[in-house]
Every structure is written in C-alpha cells, then in structure tokens.
C-alpha positions in Angstrom: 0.0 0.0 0.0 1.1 3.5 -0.5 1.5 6.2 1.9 -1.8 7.5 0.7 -3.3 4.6 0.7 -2.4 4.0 4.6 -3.9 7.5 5.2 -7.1 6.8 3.7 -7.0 3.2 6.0 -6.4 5.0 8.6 -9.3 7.5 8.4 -11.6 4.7 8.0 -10.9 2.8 11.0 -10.4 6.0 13.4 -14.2 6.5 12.0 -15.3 3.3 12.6 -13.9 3.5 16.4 -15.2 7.1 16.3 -18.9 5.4 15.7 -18.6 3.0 18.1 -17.6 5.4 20.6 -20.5 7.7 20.4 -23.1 4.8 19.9 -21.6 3.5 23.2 -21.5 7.1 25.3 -25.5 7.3 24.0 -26.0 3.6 26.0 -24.2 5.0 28.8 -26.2 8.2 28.9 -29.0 6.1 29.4 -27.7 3.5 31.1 -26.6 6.6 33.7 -30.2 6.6 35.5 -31.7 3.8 33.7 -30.9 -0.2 34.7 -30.2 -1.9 31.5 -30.2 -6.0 31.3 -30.7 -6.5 34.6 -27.7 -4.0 35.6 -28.2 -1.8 38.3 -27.8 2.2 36.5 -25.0 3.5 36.0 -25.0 6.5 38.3 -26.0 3.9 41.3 -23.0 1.9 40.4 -20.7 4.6 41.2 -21.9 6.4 43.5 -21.7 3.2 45.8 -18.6 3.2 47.6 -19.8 6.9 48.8 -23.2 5.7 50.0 -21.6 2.8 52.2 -20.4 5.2 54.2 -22.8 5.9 57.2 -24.8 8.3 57.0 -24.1 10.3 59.9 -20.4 10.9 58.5 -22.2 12.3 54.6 -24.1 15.6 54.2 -28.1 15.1 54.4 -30.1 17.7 52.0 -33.2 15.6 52.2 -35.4 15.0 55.4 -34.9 10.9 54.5 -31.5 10.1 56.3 -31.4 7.0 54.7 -30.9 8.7 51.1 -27.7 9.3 49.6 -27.4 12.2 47.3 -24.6 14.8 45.7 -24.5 18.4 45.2 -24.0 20.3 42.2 -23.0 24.0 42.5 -23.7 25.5 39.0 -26.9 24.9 36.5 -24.7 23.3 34.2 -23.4 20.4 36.2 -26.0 17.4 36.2 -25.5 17.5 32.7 -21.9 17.9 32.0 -21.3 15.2 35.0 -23.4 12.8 33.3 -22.2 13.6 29.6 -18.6 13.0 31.3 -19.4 9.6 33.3 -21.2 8.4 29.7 -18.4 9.4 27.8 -16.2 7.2 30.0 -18.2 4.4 30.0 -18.7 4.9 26.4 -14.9 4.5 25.7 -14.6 1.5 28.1 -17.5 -0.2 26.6 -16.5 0.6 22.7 -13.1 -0.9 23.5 -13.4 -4.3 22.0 -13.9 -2.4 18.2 -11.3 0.5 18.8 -8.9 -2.6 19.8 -9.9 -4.3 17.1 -9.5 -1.6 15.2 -5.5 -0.6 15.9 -4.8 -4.0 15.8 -6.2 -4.5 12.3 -4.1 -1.7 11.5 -0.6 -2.6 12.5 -0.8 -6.5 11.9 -0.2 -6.5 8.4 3.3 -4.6 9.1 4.1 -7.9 11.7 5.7 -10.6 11.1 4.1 -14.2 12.4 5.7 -14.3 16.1 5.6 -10.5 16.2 1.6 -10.5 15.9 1.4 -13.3 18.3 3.6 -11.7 21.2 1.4 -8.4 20.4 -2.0 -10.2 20.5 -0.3 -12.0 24.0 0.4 -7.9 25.1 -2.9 -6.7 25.0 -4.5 -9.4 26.3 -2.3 -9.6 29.2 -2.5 -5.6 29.2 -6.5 -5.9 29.3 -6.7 -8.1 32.1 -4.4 -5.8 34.3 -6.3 -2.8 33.5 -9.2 -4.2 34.5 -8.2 -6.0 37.6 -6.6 -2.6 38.6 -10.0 -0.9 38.4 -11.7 -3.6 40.2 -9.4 -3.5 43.3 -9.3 0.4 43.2 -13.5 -0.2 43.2 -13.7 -2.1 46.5 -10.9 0.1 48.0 -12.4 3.6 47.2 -14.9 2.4 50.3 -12.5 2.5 53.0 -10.2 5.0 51.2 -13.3 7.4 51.3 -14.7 6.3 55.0 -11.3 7.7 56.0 -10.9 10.8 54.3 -14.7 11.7 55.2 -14.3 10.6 59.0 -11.1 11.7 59.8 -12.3 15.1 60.9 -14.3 13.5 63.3 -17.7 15.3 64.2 -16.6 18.9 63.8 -17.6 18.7 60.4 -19.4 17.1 57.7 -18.0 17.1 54.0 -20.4 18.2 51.1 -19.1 16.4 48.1 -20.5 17.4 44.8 -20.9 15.1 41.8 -18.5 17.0 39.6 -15.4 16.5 42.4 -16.8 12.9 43.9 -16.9 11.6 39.8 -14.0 12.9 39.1 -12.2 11.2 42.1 -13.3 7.9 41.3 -12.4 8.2 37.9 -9.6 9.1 38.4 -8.8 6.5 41.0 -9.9 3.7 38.5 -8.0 4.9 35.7 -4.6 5.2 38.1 -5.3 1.9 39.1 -5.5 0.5 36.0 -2.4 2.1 34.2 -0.2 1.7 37.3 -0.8 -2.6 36.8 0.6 -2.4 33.5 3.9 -1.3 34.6 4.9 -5.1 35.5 4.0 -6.1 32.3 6.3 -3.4 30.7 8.8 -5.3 32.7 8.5 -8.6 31.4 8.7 -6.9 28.0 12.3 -4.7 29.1 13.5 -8.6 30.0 12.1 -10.3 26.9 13.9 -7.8 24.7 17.0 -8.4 26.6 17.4 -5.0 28.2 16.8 -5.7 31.9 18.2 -9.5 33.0 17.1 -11.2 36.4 20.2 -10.0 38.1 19.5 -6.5 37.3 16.1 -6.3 38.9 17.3 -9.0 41.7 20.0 -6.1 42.6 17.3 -3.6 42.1 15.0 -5.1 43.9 14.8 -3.3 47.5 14.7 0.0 45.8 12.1 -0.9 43.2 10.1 -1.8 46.2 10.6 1.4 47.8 9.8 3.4 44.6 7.0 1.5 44.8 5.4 3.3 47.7 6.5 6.7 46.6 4.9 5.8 44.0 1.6 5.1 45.1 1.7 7.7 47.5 1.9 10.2 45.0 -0.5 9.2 42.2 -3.6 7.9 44.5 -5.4 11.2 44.3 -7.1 11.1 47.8 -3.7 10.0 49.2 -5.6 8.0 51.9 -3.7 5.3 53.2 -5.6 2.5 52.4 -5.6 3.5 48.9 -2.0 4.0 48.9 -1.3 0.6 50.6 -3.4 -1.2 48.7 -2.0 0.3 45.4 1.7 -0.7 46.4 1.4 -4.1 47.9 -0.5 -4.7 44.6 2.3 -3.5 42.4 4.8 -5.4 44.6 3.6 -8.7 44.1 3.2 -8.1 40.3 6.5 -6.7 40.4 7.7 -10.0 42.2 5.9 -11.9 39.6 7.3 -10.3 36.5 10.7 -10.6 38.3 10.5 -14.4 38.6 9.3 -14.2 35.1 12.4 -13.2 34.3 14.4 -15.3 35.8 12.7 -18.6 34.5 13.1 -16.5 30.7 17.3 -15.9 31.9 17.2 -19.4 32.3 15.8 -20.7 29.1 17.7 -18.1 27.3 21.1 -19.4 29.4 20.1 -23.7 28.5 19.3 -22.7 24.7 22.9 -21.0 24.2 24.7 -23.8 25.8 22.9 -26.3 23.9 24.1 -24.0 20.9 27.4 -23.8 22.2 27.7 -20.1 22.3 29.2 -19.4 25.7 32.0 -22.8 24.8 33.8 -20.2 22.4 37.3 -18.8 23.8 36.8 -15.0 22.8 40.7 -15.2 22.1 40.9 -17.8 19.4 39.8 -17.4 16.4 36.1 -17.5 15.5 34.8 -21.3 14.8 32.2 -19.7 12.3 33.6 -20.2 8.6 33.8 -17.3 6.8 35.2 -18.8 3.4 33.6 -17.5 0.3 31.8 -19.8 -1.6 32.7 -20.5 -4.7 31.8 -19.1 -8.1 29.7 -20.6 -10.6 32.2 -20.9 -13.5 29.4 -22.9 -15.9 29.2 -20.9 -19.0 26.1 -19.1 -19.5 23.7 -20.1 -22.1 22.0 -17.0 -22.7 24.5 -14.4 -24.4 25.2 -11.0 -23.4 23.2 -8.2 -25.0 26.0 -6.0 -27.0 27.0 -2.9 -25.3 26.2 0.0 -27.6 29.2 2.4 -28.3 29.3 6.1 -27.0 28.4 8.2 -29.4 31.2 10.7 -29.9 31.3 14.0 -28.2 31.4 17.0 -30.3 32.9 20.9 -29.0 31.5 23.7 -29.4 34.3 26.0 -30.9 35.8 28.6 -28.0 35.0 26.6 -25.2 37.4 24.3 -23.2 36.8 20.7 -21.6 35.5 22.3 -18.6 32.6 24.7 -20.1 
C-alpha cells in the first residue's frame, strides 16, 4: 500500500472507532439513571462506595437520612457530569472495536511471532487494567470512609458530583495504568534490556519506589488506597521478576545447547567465513552487445571544462 493509501485506511478505521464510541456514550447516557439487562444504573453503580459510608459521616439535604445524594454547585453540572461519566463508560465499553481496530491496522506490518507476542500484550495488558479498576472499586470504600471521618464530628464534608466523579475516575484509571507497569517489565526482559540480576540487585529499591509511588498518584492519598496500590504493584513486580528469571534461564540452556558461551573469545572465531565458490558454468544465454558512446562534439571557443 502506498503512503496515501495507509492515510485513507487509517481515516476509515479512526471513523469506525469514532462510531462506536458515540453509539456506546449514548447507551451509557441512558444507562446513567436507567438499569439496563438487569444491571443496576450507572450512576448507582458509582456512586456506591460513597453511599456505604454511614450516614451520619455524609451531608443530608433531604429529610430521609437513609438517602444518599450529591450536590451540584452551577446549572450546568448534572449535565456535563453525566455527559462526562457516559463518555467514560462509552470508551470502556467501545473498547473491543477501537482494539480491534488498531490491531487491524498494525498487523499486516508484523511478522508471524511478532503478531502473536502483540495479541499476547494486549491481552495480558487488558486483564491488568481491569483488575486494577476492580481492586481500586472495593478500596475507594474505605479509602473514602477515612478521608470523610477523619475530621471527626466537627464537620461534615459536602461532596458534589462534579469533584466525587472525578475522584473515582480518576482512582480507576490510576489503578489501572499503574498494573501495566509489571508487564512493561517482562517486556524490558524479553527484549533483553533488563536481565534477572538486574532487577534482583534492584529489587529493594524498586520496592521502595513502589510506595513513593503510590503515595503520590492515588489522588485522595488516603492510606488505604496507597497501601493497597503498592502491595499490589509489589507482588506483580515479584511476579514479572520471577518471570524473568525462569526467561534468563531458558535463554542461558538454549545457548549452551548451541554452544555459544564454549567459544574462547581469544581464538579465532569457529564460524567459517570462506567465500563460496563461483559458478564458473558458462552461461547459455548471451550477453546483450553494449552499444558504443556516441562521440562527443565541441563547441568552438569553449574548453573541456565549459
């Protein structure tokens, strides 16, 4: 295909995705107050974690203590909250046909094993990111329970949708990027840039990092949260190091079966390097005739150089 050609695929599949995307965020606009296929709404879904708090630790602005309600400070924000938590959804739920689409986009530039380590990538990739959000789902519970009862009863937070939304969204989505950074591991290793012993010597202050980093990037940095982030990424971080030492291994029994590490790196090299010989068997087809120049004529007055 040529370069314009790739263009024009590309246009097509970021409009297919594009499609999918908005035909999704309408579902989840719905979906936002409305149980679909037996589902709990949307809006319910979320808003869980900050409704299993008791009520005497959330704000009441209804006489029924038992009901669990947000704020919204401006005319504007029951829509754009919802438009935002449907766009979200939207994206997550359009994600098998955006997939789809980049991969149908890059795989004919892959070779055979290159398309099946990639398909191996995302799959693996998927799986973290979702497990990430799950465990960041039944953690934002007693991640919020502390940050709302910490004050004790001087006060009472007032949480609007706009901040409360963005906070578990945000908490998700940290989640879920943060587990793929294992996996980004085993790659390093597979490639041979990081080896066993490398991240064996590395391994205290990897752990360490760690918790800096999850103290950082949880946004409520409430300790359960925080703990819960980097003991997580500590035992994948343990797994994708064994990982790579059972891959070190393999690597180290297929090159002495191939006797690579038997060579003395001062003798000579055992590979043979002797040209091979020329096909000397007279050619049956002759030679086209090479024409002769045709001879150069002067203009009178000018040298060779003009």
């Amino acid at each position: 295909m040529s370069l314009v050609e790739h263009l024009y695929e590309l246009r097509n599949r970021l409009g297919i995705a594009l499609v999918a995307i908005f035909i999704t965020t309408i579902l989840g606009f719905i979906w936002y107050e409305t149980s679909l296929f037996g589902l709990p709404n949307l809006g319910d879904i979320l808003k869980g974690p900050y409704c299993s708090i008791p009520a005497a630790n959330r704000a009441q602005f209804t006489s029924d203590p038992n009901q669990c309600v947000l704020i919204g400070l401006a005319p504007f924000d029951q829509f754009t909250l919802r438009l935002k938590v449907a766009t979200t959804a939207g994206v997550v739920l359009a994600c098998p046909v955006w997939l789809y689409q980049i991969w149908g986009f890059i795989t004919p530039g892959l070779y055979k094993n290159e398309r099946r380590y990639a398909l191996s990538f995302v799959s693996a990739a998927s799986v973290l990111f979702v497990g990430g959000a799950v465990l960041a789902y039944y953690i934002l519970a007693k991640g919020l329970s502390f940050l709302l009862t910490v004050g004790g009863g001087v006060q009472v937070t007032a949480l609007s949708g706009q901040e409360y939304f963005s906070f578990v969204i945000g908490l998700l989505v940290i989640f879920g990027v943060s587990f793929e950074l294992p996996l980004l591991v085993v790659m390093l290793n597979l490639v041979g840039i990081v080896s066993y012993e490398k991240l064996k010597a590395w391994r205290r202050g990897l752990i360490f990092g760690l918790f800096v980093f999850a103290a950082i990037a949880t946004p409520g940095q409430d300790p359960y949260s925080m703990i819960a982030l980097a003991a997580a990424l500590v035992v994948l971080f343990e797994m994708a190091i064994q990982f790579a030492r059972f891959n070190d291994r393999r690597k180290a029994r297929q090159r002495k079966a191939e006797g690579w590490d038997d060579w003395d790196p001062d003798s000579p090299s055992p590979i043979d390097t002797a040209p091979s010989a020329i096909d000397t068997t007279p050619s049956t087809v002759s030679p086209s005739p090479i024409p002769a120049p045709e001879p150069v004529t002067y203009q009178q007055g000018l040298d060779d150089v003009t």
